[in-house]
N, C-alpha and C positions, 0 to 999 in steps of 0.2 A: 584546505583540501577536503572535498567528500568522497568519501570511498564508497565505490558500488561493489557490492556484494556477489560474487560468481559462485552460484552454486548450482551451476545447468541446467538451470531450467529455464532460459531465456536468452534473445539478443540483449544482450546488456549495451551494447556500443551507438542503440539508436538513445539512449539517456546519455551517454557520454558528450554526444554530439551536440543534445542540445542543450546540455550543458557547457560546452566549449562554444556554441553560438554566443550564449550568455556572458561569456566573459569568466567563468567557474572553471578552478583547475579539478581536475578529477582522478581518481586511480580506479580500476576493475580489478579485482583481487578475490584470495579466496586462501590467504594466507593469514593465522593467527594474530602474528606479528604486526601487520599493516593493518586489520580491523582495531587490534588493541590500539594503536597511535591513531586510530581516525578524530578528526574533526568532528565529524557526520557520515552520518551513515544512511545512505539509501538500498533497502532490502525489494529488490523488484520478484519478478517469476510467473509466469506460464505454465498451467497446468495444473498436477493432481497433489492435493495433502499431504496426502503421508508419502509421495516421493517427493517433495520438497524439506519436510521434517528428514525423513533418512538423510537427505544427501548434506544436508547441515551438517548431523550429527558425525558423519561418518567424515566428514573434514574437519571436525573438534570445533567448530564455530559457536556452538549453542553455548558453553560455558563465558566466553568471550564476550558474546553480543548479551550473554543477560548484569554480566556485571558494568558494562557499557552502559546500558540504560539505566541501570541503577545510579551509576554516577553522575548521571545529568546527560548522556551525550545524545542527540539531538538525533534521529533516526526516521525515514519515510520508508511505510512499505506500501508498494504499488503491488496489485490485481491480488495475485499471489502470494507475496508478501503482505499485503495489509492482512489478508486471510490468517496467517500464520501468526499473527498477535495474537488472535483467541483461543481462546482455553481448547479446545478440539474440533473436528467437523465429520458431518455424516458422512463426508467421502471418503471411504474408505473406512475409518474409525479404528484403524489401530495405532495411530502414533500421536501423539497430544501435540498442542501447538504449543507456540512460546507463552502464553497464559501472560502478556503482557495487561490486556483487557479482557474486562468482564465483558464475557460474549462467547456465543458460538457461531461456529459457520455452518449453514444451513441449504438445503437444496433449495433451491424455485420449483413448488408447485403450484400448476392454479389448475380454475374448474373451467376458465375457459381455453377452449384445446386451440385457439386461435392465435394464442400470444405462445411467441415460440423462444423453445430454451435451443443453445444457452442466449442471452442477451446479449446482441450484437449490435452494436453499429452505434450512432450518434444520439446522446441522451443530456435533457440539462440538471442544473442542482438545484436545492432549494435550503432556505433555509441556511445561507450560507454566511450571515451578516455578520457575525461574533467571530468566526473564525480566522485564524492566522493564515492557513495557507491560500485562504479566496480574498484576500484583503485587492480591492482593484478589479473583481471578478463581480457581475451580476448573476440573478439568478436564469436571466435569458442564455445564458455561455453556452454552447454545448462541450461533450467532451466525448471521448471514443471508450465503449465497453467491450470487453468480450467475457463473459464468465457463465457457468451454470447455479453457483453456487451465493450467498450470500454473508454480510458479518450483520447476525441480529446481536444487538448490544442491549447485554442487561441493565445499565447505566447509562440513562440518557444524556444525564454530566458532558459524557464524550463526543456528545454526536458534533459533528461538525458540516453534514450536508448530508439531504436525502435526496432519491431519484425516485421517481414512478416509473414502476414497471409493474404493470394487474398488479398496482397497493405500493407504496412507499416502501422502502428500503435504507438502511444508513450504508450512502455513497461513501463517507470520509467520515475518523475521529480525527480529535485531536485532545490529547491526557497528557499533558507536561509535555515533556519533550518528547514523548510518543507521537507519532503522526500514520495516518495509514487513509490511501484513497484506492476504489475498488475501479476505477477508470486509469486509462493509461497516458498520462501526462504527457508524455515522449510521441503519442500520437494522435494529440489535440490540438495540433497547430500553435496560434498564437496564446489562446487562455493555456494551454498545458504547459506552454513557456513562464506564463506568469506565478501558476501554480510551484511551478520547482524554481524561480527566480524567489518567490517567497520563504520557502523552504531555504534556502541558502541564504538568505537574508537573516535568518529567525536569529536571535538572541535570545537564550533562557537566562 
């Protein structure tokens, strides 16, 4: 069973689906009890930092999901959720992130005023050969973004795919059974299928 994470800040039900394309039973939740018994855990989200941190904590989830990880359990965060592994972000900056990886999350700036934030629409990976969750995936694939914000990683150890956008970016880590991709699998057609067919495949 992987249990998806509801902590409002997202359609959580278009991962479910294509996870039940897949053949993958799933639960949506946002109850202690049901993240402590997860299998797996996929942390998604849409939107700002520190109200994704708040609404965590204010459903007592953050104690839960750090001793999770700790024990080995196998967890993807997608957009906003992969964001929230790292140690804080300039957005906003008053609430820390879950400090799973070395990194922080970072705004997009550039000098040319012609590449426009936030970063939308269809972009591919690179550098994706070693990785668990691209196993089956080229670097031609595309996948669908939408974010302003970025995870620069102080540990290259974790990178697991970069994207160009005016300069490389790490798209995805992957750090044990940590996993996190800045694109939205659930809206990548058939590679975002293969991506979370991976992910649900993984064995630590």
């Amino acid at each position: 069973m992987i249990t998806i994470i509801d902590y409002n800040t997202c359609n959580v039900g278009s991962i479910q689906n294509m996870l039940r394309k897949l053949g993958y039973d799933s639960l949506i939740t946002n109850k202690i009890e049901d993240v402590n018994k997860a299998e797996k855990l996929i942390l998604p989200g849409v939107g700002a930092f520190d109200k994704g941190m708040q609404n965590l904590k204010s459903l007592g989830l953050i104690p839960v999901l750090n001793q999770k990880v700790q024990n080995g359990t196998p967890i993807l965060g997608i957009c906003l959720g992969y964001q929230l592994l790292s140690k804080n972000s300039e957005e906003g900056g008053i609430e820390p992130g879950l400090g799973w990886i070395d990194a922080e999350t970072i705004k997009f700036r550039f000098d040319n005023t012609n590449i426009r934030i936030p970063h939308m629409g269809w972009n591919t990976l690179q550098n994706t050969q070693k990785a668990t969750l691209f196993k089956g995936i080229s670097d031609d694939h595309r996948f669908y973004f939408v974010h302003s914000y970025f995870v620069k990683c102080n540990d290259p150890n974790i990178k697991a795919a970069d994207t160009d956008y005016g300069g490389n970016f790490t798209s995805a880590i992957e750090k044990d059974n940590i996993f996190g991709v800045q694109f939205h699998p659930e809206k990548s057609h058939k590679h975002g299928m293969v991506v979370l067919k991976n992910f649900a495949e993984y064995k630590n």
